[in-house]
C-alpha positions as CSV (number, residue, x, y, z in Angstrom):
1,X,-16.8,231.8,258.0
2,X,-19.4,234.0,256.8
3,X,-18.7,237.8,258.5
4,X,-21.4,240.5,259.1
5,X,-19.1,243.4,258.7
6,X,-21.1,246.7,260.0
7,X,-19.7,250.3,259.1
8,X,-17.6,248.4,256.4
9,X,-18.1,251.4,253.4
10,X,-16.0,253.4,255.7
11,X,-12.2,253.6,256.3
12,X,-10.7,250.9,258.7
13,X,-14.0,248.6,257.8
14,X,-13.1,249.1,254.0
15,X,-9.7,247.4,254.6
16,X,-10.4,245.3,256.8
17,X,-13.0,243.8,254.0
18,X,-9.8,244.2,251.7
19,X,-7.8,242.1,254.2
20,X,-10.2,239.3,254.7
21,X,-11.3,238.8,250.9
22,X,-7.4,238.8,250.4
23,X,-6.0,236.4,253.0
24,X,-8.9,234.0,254.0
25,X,-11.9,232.2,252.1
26,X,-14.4,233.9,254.2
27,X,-17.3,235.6,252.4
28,X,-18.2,238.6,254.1
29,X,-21.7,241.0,253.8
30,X,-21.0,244.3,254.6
31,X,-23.9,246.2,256.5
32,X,-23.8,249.9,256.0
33,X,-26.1,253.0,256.2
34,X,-23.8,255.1,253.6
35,X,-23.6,258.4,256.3
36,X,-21.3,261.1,255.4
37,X,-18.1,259.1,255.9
38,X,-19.4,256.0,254.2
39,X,-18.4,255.2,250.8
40,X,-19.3,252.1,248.3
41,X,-16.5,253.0,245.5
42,X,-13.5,252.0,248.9
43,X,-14.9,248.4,248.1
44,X,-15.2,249.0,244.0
45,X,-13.1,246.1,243.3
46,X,-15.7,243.6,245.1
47,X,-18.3,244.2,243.1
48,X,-17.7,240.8,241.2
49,X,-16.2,238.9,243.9
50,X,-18.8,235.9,244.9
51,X,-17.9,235.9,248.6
52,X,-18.8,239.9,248.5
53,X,-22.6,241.0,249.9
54,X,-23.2,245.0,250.3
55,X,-26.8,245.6,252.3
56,X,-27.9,249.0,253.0
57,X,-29.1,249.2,256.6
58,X,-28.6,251.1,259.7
59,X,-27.6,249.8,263.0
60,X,-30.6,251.3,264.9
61,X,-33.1,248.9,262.7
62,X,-33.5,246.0,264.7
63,X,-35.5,244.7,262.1
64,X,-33.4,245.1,259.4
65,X,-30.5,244.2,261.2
66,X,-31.6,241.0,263.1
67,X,-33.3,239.6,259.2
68,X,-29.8,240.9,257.5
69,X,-27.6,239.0,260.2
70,X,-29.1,235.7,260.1
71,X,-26.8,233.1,258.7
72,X,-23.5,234.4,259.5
73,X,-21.1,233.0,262.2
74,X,-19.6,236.2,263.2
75,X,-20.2,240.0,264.0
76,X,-17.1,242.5,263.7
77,X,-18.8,245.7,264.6
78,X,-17.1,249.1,262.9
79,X,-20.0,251.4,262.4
80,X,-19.9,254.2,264.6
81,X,-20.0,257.7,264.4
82,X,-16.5,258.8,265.1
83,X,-15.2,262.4,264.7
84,X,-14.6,264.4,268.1
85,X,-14.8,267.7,266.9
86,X,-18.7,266.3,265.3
87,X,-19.4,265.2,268.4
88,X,-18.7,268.3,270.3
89,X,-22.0,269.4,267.8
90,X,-24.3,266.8,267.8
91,X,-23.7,264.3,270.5
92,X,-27.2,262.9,270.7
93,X,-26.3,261.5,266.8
94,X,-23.1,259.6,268.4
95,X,-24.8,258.1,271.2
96,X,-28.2,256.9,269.4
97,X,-25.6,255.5,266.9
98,X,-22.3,254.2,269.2
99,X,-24.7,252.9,272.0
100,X,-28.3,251.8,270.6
101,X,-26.9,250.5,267.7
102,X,-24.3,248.2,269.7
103,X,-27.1,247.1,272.2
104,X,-29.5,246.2,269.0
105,X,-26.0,244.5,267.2
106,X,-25.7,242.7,270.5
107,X,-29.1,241.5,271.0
108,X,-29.5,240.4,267.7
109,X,-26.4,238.3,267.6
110,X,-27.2,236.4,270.7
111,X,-31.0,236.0,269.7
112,X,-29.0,234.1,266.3
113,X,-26.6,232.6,267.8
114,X,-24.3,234.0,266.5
115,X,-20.4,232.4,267.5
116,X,-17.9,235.5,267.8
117,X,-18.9,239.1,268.3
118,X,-16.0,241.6,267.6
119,X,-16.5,245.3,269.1
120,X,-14.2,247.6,267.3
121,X,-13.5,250.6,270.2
122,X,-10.8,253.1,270.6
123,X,-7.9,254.3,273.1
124,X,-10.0,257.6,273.5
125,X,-11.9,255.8,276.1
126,X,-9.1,255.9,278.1
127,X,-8.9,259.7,278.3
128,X,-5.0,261.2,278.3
129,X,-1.9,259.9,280.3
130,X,1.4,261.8,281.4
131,X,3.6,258.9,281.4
132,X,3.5,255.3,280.2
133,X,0.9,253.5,278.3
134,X,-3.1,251.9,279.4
135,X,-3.3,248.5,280.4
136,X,-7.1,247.2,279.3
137,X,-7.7,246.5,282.9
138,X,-6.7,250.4,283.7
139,X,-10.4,252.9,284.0
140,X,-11.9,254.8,281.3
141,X,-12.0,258.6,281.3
142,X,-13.2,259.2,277.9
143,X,-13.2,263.2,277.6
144,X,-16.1,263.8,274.5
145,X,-19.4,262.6,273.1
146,X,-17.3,260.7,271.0
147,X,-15.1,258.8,273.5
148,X,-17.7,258.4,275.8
149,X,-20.1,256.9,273.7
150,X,-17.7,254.5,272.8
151,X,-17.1,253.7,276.4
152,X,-20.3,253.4,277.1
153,X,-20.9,251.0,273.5
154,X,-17.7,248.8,275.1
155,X,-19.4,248.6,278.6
156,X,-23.1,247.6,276.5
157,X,-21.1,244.9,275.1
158,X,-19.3,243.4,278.0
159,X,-22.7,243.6,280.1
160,X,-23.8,241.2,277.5
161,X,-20.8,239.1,277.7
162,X,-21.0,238.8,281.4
163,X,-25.0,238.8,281.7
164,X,-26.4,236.9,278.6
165,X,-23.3,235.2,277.4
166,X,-22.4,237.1,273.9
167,X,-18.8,235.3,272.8
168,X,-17.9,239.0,272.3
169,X,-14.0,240.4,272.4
170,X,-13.2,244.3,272.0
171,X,-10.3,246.0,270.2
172,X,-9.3,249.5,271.1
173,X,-6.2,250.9,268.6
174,X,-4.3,253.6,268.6
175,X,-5.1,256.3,265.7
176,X,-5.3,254.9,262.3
177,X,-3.8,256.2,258.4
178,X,-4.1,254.8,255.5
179,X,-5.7,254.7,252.4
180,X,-9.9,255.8,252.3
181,X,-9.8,257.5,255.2
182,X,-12.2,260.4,255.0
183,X,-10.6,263.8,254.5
184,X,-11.8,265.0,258.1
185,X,-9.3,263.4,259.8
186,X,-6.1,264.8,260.5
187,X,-3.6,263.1,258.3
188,X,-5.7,262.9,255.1
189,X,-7.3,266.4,256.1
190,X,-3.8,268.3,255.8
191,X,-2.5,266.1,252.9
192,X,-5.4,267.1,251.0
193,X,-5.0,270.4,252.1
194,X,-1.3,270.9,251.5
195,X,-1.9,269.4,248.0
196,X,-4.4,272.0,247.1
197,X,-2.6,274.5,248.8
198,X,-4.5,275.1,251.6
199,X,-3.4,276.1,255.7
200,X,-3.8,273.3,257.6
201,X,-5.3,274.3,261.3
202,X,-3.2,273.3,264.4
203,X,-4.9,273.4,267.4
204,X,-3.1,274.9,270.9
205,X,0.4,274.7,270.9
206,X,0.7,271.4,268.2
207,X,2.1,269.3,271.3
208,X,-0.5,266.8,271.9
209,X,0.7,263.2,271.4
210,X,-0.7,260.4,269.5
211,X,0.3,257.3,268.7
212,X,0.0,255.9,264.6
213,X,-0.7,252.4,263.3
214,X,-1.5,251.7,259.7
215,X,-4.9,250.3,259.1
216,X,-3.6,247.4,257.8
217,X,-2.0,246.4,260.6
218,X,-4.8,247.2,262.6
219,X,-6.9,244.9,260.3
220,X,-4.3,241.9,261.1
221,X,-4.7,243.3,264.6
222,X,-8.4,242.5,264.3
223,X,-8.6,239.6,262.5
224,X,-6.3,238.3,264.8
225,X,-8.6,239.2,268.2
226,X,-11.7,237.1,266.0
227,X,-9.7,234.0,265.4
228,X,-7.4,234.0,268.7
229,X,-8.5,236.1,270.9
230,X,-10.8,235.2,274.5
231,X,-13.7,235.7,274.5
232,X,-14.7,239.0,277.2
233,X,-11.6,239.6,276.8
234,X,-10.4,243.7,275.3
235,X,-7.2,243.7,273.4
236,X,-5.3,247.4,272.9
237,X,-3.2,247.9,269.5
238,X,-0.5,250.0,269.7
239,X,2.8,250.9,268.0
240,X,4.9,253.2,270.0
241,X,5.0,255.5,267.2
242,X,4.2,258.4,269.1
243,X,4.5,261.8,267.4
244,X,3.1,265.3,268.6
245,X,1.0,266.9,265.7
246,X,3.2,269.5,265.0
247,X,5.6,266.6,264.0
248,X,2.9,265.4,262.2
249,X,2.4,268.1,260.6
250,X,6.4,268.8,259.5
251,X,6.5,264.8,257.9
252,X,3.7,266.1,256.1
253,X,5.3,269.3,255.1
254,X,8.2,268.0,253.8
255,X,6.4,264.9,251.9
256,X,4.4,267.9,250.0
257,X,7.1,270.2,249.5
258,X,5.3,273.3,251.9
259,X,7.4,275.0,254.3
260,X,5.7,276.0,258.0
261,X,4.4,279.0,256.2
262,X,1.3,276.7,255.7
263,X,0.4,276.5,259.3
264,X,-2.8,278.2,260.5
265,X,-2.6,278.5,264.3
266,X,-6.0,277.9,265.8
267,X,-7.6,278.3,268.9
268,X,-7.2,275.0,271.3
269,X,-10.7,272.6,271.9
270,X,-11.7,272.7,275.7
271,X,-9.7,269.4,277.5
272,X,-7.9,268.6,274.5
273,X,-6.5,265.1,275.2
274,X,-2.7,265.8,275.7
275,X,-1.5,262.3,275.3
276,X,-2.5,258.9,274.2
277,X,-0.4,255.6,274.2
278,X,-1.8,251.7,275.2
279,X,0.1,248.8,275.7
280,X,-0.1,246.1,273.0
281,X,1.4,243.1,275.2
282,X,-1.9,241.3,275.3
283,X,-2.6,241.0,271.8
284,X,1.6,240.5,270.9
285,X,1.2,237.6,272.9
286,X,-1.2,236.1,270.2
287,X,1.1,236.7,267.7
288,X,0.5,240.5,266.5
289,X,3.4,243.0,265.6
290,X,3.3,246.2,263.9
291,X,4.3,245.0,260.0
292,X,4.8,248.8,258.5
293,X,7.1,251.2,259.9
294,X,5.3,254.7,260.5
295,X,8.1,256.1,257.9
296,X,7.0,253.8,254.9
297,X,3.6,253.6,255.7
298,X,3.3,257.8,255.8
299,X,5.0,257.9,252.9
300,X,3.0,255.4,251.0
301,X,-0.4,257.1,252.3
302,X,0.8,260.4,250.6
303,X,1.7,258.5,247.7
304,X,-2.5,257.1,247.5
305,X,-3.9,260.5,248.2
306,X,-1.6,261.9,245.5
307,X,-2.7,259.1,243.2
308,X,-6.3,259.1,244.5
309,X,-7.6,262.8,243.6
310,X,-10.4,261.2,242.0
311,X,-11.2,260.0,245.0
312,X,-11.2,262.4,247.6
313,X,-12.0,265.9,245.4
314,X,-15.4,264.7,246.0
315,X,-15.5,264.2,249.6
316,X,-13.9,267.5,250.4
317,X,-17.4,269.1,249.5
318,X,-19.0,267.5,252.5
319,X,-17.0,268.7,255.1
């Protein structure tokens, strides 16, 4: 197949470009705008590769878009603006992006004909729960610009589906690590920190709950939902390995040799998600497990950004 990868300069787009160009004969073109987040050196080792296109665009050119899309077979659709506290700031960005760019994406792959449509979405949508895990069938309460925006992108997609007949399917995973994810997020944020010797913040008490799957899995995850999966149908990819941030933030303690001393306590965010968790079934019934343990696959990310100073130094500046 020939993908249309949007968003793929930035951190689970980058590897999943890494997975595909590994593990299939696919070519792939890679549609990015290069925001803050995006980054052409995660994808340095395609520059060669034949089956490898990069095209600078942005979602929210329908122009550019429908002209650059023409030819493929199938849409998987990363690009999204997608940092919560960023949202809280400048939501207007996240929704011109999130939602007008999906609707454009949309329209343009059903005006081409396009044959799968894959909407990469979140389990913020789903807002926080006590106890248990969301079904895809359960409601969305997203509780930011962010989630909502997403929610909303999810809902633009499966009125298409329904309304217009898009061969669309949407996967919402639990947090992501891994390697090239931009030093905002939590994980690479205090790793980078700690390594430089720097607090890292904690907001609240440190007890919120997420759940952690290694991009690659995620990518397998995905791959999976555009081969396998039904079309309209949403597929949740989780992992069980739920940890509070404050336990997050001890792994990452001891991996960098700090001590809690490093902690800077930090005023809580108004309706800070307590708790996220989904239940994978649907997509474990295609054939999906988690393939790296959260133990291995935490190590080995501390390992990269050790490794990788080169890398991130640079990005640090534009937070």
């Amino acid at each position: 197949m020939r993908l249309f990868v949007t968003g793929a300069a930035g951190f689970i787009g980058s590897n999943y470009v890494h997975h595909v160009l590994s593990s299939s004969d696919n070519e792939v073109t890679v549609f990015d705008a290069l925001t803050y987040a995006g980054n052409l050196s995660n994808l340095d080792k395609f520059k060669t590769n034949p089956r490898f296109e990069f095209v600078y665009g942005d979602i929210c050119d329908s122009t550019v878009v429908e002209d650059s899309m023409k030819g493929h077979d199938a849409v998987v659709h990363f690009a999204a603006e997608s940092h919560v506290d960023r949202s809280l700031e400048t939501p207007d960005i996240f929704f011109r992006t999130n939602c007008e760019g999906t609707e454009i994406l949309c329209n343009a792959a059903l005006n081409l004909g396009v044959d799968r449509f894959v909407h990469i979405s979140t389990d913020e949508v789903y807002g926080s729960i006590e106890t248990g895990s969301f079904k895809e069938t359960d409601p969305l309460n997203p509780q930011s610009p962010y989630a909502s925006s997403k929610a909303n992108s999810d809902q633009i997609v499966l009125d298409f589906y329904s309304s217009r007949g898009l061969p669309a399917v949407i996967t919402r995973s639990c947090n992501n690590y891994g390697p090239f994810q931009f030093p905002e997020k939590l994980i690479p944020l205090f790793i980078t920190n700690l390594l430089d010797g720097i607090s890292i913040p904690i907001y609240g008490d440190g007890e919120n709950i997420r759940e952690w799957c290694h991009v690659k899995d995620n990518c397998r995850a995905i791959d999976l939902a555009l081969n396998k999966g039904e079309t309209g149908e949403i597929y949740n990819i989780g992992t069980k390995n739920e940890y509070t941030n404050l336990e997050i933030t001890q792994i990452l303690l001891d991996l960098t040799g700090n001590d809690t001393s490093m902690i800077n306590w930090v005023e809580d965010r108004l309706n800070h998600d307590r708790r996220y968790s989904v239940d994978s079934s649907k997509i474990e019934s295609l054939g999906w497990t988690q393939g790296i343990s959260f133990d291995n696959g935490i190590s080995e990310t501390v390992r990269w950004y050790i490794d990788n100073r080169k890398w991130w130094e640079p990005l640090k500046g534009k937070l």
